[in-house]
N, C-alpha and C positions, 0 to 999 in steps of 0.2 A: 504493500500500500504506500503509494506515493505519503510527503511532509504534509501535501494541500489538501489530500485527503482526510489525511491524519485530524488536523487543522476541524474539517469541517465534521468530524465527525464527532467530536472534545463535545461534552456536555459539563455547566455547570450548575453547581449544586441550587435549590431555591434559597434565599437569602429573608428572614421574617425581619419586622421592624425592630426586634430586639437584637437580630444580629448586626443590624447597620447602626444602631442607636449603642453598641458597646464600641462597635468598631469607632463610630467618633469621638467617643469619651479616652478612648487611647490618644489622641491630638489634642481636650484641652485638660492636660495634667491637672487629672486630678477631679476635674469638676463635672458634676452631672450634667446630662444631656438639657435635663428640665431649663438649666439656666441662662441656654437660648432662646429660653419663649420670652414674647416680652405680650405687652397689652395696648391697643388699642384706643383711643378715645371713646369707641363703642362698650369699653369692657368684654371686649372682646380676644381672648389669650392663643396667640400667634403659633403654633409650633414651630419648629425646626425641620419637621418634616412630616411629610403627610401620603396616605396610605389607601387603597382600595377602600380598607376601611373606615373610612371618614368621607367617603363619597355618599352612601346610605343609600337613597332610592333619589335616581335621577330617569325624567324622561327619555326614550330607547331615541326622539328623532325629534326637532325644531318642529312648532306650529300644535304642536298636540297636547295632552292634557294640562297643566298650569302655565304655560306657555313661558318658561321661564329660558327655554333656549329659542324664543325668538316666535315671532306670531304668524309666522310663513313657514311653511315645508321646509323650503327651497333656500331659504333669507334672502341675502343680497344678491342672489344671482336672478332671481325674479323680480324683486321687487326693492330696488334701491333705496340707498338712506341719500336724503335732500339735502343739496350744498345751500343751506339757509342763512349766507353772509348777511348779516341783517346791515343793508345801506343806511347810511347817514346822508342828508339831504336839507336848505335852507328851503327850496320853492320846488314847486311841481316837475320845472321846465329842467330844471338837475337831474331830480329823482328818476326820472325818463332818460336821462343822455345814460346815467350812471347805471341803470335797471339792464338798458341793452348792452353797454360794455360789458357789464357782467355774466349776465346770461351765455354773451359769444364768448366769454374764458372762461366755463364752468359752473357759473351758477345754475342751482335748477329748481328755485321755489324762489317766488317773488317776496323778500324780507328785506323789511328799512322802520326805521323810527318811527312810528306813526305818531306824524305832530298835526296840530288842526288844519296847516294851509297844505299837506300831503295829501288828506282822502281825497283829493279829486283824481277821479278815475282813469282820464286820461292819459297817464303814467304809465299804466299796462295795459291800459283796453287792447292792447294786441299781445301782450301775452300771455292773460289769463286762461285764453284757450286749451294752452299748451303747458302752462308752467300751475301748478299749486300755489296756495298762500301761505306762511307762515309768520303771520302777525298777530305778538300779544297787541290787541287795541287800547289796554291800559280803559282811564278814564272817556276818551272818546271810542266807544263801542257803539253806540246806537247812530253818533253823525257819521262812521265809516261807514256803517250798513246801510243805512238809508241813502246815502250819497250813491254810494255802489248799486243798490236797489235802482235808483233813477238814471242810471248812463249805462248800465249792460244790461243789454235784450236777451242773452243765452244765461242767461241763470244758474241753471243745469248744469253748466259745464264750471261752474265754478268748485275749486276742488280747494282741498288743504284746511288748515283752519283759516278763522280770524275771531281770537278768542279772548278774554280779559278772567282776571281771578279777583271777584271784590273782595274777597277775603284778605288776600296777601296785600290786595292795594289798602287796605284797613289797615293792615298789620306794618303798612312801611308807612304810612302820615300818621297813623295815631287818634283815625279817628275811624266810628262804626257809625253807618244811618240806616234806619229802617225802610226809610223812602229808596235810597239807592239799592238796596236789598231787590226791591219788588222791581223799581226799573229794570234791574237785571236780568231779573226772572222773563220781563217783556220783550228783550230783547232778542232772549234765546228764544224765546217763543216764533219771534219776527225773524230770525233767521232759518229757523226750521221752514216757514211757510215760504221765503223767499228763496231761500238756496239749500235745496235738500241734500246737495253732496259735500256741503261745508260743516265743519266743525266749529261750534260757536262758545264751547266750555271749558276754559281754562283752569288747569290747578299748577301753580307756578309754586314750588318750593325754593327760587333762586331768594328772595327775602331773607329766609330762616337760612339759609347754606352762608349766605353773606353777614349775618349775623354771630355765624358759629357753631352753625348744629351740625351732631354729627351727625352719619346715616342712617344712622339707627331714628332719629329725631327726625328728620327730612320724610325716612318712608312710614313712620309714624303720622307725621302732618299731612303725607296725600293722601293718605286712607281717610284720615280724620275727616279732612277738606273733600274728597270726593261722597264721603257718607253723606255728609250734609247737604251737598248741591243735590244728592239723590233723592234725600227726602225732601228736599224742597221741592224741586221739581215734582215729583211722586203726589205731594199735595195739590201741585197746580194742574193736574189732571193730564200730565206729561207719560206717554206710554215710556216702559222702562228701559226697554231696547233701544228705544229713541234717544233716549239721554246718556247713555253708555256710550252708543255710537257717534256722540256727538261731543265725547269728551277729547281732551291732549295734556298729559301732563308732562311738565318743564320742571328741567331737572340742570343744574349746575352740576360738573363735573371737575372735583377736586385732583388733588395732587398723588393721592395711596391708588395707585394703578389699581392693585385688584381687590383692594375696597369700592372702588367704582365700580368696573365692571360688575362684581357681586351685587352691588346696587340695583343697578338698574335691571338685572335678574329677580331680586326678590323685588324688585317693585311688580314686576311683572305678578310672582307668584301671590302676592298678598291682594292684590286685585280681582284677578280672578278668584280666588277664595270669597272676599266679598259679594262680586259682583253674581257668585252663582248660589250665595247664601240669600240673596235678595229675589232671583230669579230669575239674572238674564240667559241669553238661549246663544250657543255658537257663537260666531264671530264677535258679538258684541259682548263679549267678558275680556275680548282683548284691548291690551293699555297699547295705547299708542303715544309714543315719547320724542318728546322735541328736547335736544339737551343742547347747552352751552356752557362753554370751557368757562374757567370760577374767574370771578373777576377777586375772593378772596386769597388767594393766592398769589397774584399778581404784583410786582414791583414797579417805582419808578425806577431807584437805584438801578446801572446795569440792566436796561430796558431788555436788551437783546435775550439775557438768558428768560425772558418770558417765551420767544421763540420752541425753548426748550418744552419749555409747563406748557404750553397749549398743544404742543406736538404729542405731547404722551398724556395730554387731557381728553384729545380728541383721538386716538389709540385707544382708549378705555372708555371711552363712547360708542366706540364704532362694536368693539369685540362683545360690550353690552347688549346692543341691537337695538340703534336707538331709529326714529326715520326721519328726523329732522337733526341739522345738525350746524352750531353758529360758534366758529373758532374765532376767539376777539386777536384783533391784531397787536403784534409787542408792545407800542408806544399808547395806543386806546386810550390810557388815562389823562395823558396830556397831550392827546389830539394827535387822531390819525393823520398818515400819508397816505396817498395813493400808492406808492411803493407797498405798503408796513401791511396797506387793507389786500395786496396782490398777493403778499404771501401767506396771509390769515388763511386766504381761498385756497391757495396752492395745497398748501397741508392736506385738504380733506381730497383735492386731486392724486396726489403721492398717496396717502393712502388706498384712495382707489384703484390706482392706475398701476403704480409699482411698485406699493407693498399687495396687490391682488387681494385687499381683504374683502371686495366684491364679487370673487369667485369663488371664497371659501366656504358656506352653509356652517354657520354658527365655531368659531377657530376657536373661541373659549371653551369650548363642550367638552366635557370627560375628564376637565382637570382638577382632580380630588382636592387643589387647594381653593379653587373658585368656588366648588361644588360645595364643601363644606363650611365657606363664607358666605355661603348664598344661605346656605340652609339656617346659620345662624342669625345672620340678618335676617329673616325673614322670621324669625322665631320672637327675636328680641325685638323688631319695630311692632312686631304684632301684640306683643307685653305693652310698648309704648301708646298705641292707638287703644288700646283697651283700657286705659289709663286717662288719656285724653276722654272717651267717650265713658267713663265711670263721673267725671267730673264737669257730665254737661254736654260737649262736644267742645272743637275749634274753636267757635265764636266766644263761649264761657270759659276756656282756658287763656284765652287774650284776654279779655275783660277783668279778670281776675290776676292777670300780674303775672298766672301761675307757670306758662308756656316761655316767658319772656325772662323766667329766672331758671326754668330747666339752662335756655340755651346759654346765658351768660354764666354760667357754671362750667358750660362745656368751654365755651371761649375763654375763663379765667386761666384751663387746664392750658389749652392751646397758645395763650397768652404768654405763660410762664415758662416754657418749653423755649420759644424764641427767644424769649429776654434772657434765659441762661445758655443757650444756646445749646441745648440739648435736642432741641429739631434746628435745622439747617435751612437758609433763605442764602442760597448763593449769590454775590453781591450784594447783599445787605448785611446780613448780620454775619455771614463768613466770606473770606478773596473778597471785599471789599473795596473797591478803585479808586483810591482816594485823589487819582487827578481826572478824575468825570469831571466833566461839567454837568450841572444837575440844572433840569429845567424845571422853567416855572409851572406850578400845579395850577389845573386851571378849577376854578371855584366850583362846588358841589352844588350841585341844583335840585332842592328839597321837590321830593316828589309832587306834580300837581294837585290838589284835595279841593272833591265838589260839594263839602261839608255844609250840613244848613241847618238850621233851628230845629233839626230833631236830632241829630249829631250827638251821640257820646263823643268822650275822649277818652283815649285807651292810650299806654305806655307803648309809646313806638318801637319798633327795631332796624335799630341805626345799621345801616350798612360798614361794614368793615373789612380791610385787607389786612392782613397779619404784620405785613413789613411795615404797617403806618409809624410804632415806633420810633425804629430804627431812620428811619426817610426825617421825624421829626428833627434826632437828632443830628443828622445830614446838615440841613435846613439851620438849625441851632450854630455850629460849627460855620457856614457859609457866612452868616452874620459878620461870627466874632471874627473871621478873615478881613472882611470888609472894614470892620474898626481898627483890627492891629496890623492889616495891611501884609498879613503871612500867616499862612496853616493854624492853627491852634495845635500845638505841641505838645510832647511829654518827653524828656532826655530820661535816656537810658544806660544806667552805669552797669559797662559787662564787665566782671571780674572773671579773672583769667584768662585761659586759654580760649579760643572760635569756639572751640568743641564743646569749652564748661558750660557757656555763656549761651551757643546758638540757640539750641531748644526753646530756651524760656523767650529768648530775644523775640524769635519769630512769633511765636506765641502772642504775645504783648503787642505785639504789631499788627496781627490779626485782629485781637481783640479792642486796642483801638482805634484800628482804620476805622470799622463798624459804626463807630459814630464821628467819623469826620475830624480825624485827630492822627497829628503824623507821629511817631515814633522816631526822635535823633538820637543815633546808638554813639556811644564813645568809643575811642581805640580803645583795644584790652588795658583796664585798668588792673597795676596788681599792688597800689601802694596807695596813702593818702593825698600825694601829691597831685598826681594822673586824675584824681576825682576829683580834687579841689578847684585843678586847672581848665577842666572840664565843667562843671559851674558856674564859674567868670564868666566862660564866653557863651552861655547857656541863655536862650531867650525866653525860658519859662520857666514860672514858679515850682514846676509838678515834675518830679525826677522817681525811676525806678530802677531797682537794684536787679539786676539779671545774672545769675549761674546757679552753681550747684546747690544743694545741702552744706556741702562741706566749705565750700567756697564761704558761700552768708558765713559761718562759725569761725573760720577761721582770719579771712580780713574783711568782709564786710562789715560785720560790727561793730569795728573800732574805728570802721572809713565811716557808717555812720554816726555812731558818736560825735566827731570831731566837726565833719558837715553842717550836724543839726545847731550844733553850739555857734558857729560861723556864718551860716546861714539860716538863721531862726524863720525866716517868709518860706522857705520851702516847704514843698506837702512831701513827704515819701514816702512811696508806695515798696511794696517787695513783690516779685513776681515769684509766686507760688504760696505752699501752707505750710511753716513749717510745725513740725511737733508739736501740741496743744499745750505740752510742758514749759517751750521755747515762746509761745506766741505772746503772753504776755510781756516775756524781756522785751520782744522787737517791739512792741507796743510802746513799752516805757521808752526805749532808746527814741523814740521819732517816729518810728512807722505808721503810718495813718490806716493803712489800708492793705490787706494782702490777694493781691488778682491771680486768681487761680482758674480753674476749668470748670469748678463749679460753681464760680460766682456769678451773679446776673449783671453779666456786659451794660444790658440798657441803666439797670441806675447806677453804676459804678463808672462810665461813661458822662451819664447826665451831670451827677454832681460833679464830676471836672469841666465840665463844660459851663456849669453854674458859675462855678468861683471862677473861671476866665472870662465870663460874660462881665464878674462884678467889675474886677481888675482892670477889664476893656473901660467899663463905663468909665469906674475910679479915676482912669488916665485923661481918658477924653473931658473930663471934667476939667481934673488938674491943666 
């Protein structure tokens, strides 16, 4: 027998998860396997590795029983997901120039801003034929319809949604009206009789995503929000199938790839479970999802690496199964380019075209780690919706505070993670570029509200990006430049050799790029002279000690003694922790501060930035 035969003829043995789970505990000396899991903002506990048996009962094929691998047989190969670039537009006569450019490089549902001088129809009256709609209408829902109603004679052929959520518009001004309630209800009513193949029912969770919930909260709040529009409707003598069919829920897609994707799987599944506990029939228990990359996530800092987040935002959209689909462009927050909006589009073409994930039938399916992320999200939001609808439903958990403190709870977690930089914002609060030039933010524009004399007020939710800190203290820092006419600094005394000193050095320099604050390293200092002389010609108050353990014990402590006595205005910090025994001596000697890995950048940051803010003024006074 031939070697090759040999070769293919070699069988090996089956391998169970306890023999791969020792096998890798031989690599981390010593320590269990267990102490690679970590947890989740859902409370949700990560393994290390995942097994046939953590997949449990998943459907055999896409379109068939919970539809949780997609609401199509076939998925994308029949029936595509929509390039939903939602256009930005001043006047009608744009929205038209900009509609057909786009369309001819890719677009293929008609998405843009809906502002009041927009609804006029003749913008697509030529390509509503052929293209879908994918517009939330927001507060103008009944002048788009009606508008639309009276300039297009095919009706019928009107496809896609054009849909509003009063709920979430409630929950982003702050205010609830009863009157708007029932207009609502009139509206959908008016779009069923005028455009029977249009979808007029919005559940938009981007509000609560941009506020901080996590997905667990998110597929909580569409069940919630979808019960409710149900029985609403159901009251108004609306058949059930009708209103199912007539629904779109919008979905922001964060940064945890197959926390996403599981997402919008168990949104899938927890829908359905509803919708056939109420009684709808076939097709219409299916969700159909319009999603958009997170604008919480997003940076000004280092604009370009947003490139990156909307590229593996819209990846985890697509392998979700979503049909509509709006990637925001890099710079979006401080005003698109036509450049910035071509490549926003481009993405969802690359994924089409050259990553082929429109010829794959569901490319997430069968992966025990998805599968068993799905099955728990969809376990856990369904604990959450129960919880909501124990306490009223949606509308009574706003009303009451009590929704509005789940999520800042969650965003405190997600809060404190950045600030100590225990999660990662590339260019901002880590690789930091401190010779950006940073542009100017352009002013936030509080949601419209058609609030009137029967109006509650209810506690808003303030929209949020995670890097706002970090960008303030950018911002902060840019100022003090401007007064003292150079960087806002901190000197850095290295004792000893590159190699004692680099570590921490770099370190320090990361940790204060992040707030707009340069690091000046000294030559290797190894005497008090080299430090003293280094000082003198030093243009800031605030100096840090860089090297070893041994280093600090052996001449840092006596270099600072001598310093603190000579230089009393100085603040100094030590980079790292030493001994808890040791902390107080450096304490007593001058040390103000000790910056280490676990400290939180953002306020250890702000207050140097404070006391150089005062300094600046001090001077500009003097």
């Amino acid at each position: 027998m031939s070697s090759l035969e040999n070769l293919r003829s070699q069988t090996f043995p089956p391998k169970s998860v306890q023999d791969w789970g020792e096998k890798a505990e031989q690599t981390l000396k010593g320590r269990k396997i267990e102490s690679l899991q970590s947890v989740t903002y859902e409370n949700i506990i990560l393994k290390p590795l995942y097994s046939r048996e953590d997949e449990q009962i998943v459907p055999e094929y896409p379109g068939g029983s919970d539809s949780r691998r997609g609401i199509h047989p076939l998925g994308y190969v029949t029936n595509e997901w929509k390039v939903a670039q939602r256009i930005t537009a001043d006047t009608a006569g744009e929205l038209k120039r900009k509609l057909h450019e786009s369309v001819q490089k890719g677009q293929t549902a008609i998405s843009f801003e809906v502002r009041e001088e927009l609804c006029e129809s003749e913008s697509f009256a030529d390509l509503y034929q052929n293209y879908p709609f994918a517009l939330n209408s927001k507060w103008l829902q009944s002048d788009f319809l009606s508008k639309l109603d009276s300039q297009i004679s095919e009706k019928e052929k009107v496809t896609g949604y054009i849909a509003n959520d009063l709920i979430s518009l409630f929950a982003e001004t702050g205010i609830f009206s009863e009157e708007l309630l029932e207009k609502w209800t009139e509206d959908v009513k008016y779009a069923e009789k005028k455009f029977p193949q249009l979808r007029s029912i919005l559940i938009n969770t981007t509000p609560y995503h941009n506020g901080g919930a996590n997905a667990v909260q998110e597929l909580g709040i569409a069940a919630a929000t979808g019960v409710f529009y149900l029985q609403l409707l159901i009251e108004k003598g609306i058949d059930l199938n009708s209103i199912t069919n007539k629904m779109v829920f919008q979905f922001s897609i964060g940064s945890n790839f197959f926390m996403e994707v599981a997402k919008l799987r168990a949104a899938r599944v927890i829908w359905d479970r509803i919708s056939e506990l109420y009684g709808a029939e076939g097709d219409s228990r299916k969700m159909h999802i319009a999603a958009e990359t997170s604008t919480f996530t997003k940076t000004i800092t280092d604009s370009h690496v947003n490139l990156l987040r909307s590229a593996n935002e819209a990846f985890a959209a697509v392998l979700g199964g979503v049909q509509y689909l709006q990637v925001s462009s890099f710079d979006y927050i401080t005003g698109s380019s036509a450049f910035s909006e071509r490549v926003a589009r481009n993405i969802q073409l690359i994924l089409k075209e050259e990553a082929h994930l429109q010829k794959v039938i569901d490319p997430a399916g069968g992966s025990w780690y998805i599968e068993a992320l799905t099955n728990q999200l969809a376990e856990k939001a369904w604990s959450f919706f129960q919880q909501i609808d124990a306490k009223g439903g949606i509308l009574e958990v706003l009303k009451s505070n009590w929704l509005q403190q789940e999520l800042e709870a969650v965003f405190e977690k997600r809060n404190a993670d950045i600030q100590t930089r225990k999660q990662s914002i590339v260019g901002t609060n880590v690789y930091a570029a401190l010779e950006e030039n940073l542009p100017n933010i352009q002013s936030s524009q509080t949601s419209e509200s058609f609030g009137n004399n029967d109006s509650l007020e209810i506690e808003r939710i303030q929209p949020r990006r995670l890097s706002e800190p970090f960008e303030e203290l950018r911002y902060k820092a840019k100022l003090i430049e401007e007064k003292l006419g150079s960087t806002p600094s901190v000197g850095m005394i290295c004792l000893g050799e590159l190699k004692q000193y680099k570590a921490r050095l770099d370190f320090m320099k990361g940790f204060l790029a992040a707030g707009g604050i340069k690091a000046v390293e000294s030559k290797p200092i190894f005497n008090l002279e080299d430090a003293r002389q280094f000082l003198i010609d030093l243009e800031t108050n605030f100096v840090c000690f860089c090297g070893t353990n041994e280093q600090y014990e052996l001449v840092g402590n006596p270099i600072l003694a001598a310093l603190k006595a000579e230089f009393p205005n100085q603040t100094f910090l030590l980079a790292g922790l030493p001994e808890k025994e040791r902390q107080e001596a450096w304490q007593k000697g001058g040390v103000a501060q000790f910056v280490h890995v676990k400290s939180n950048c953002y306020e250890t940051v702000l207050n140097i930035l404070e006391s150089m803010e005062v300094s600046s003024s001090e001077e500009t006074k003097a």
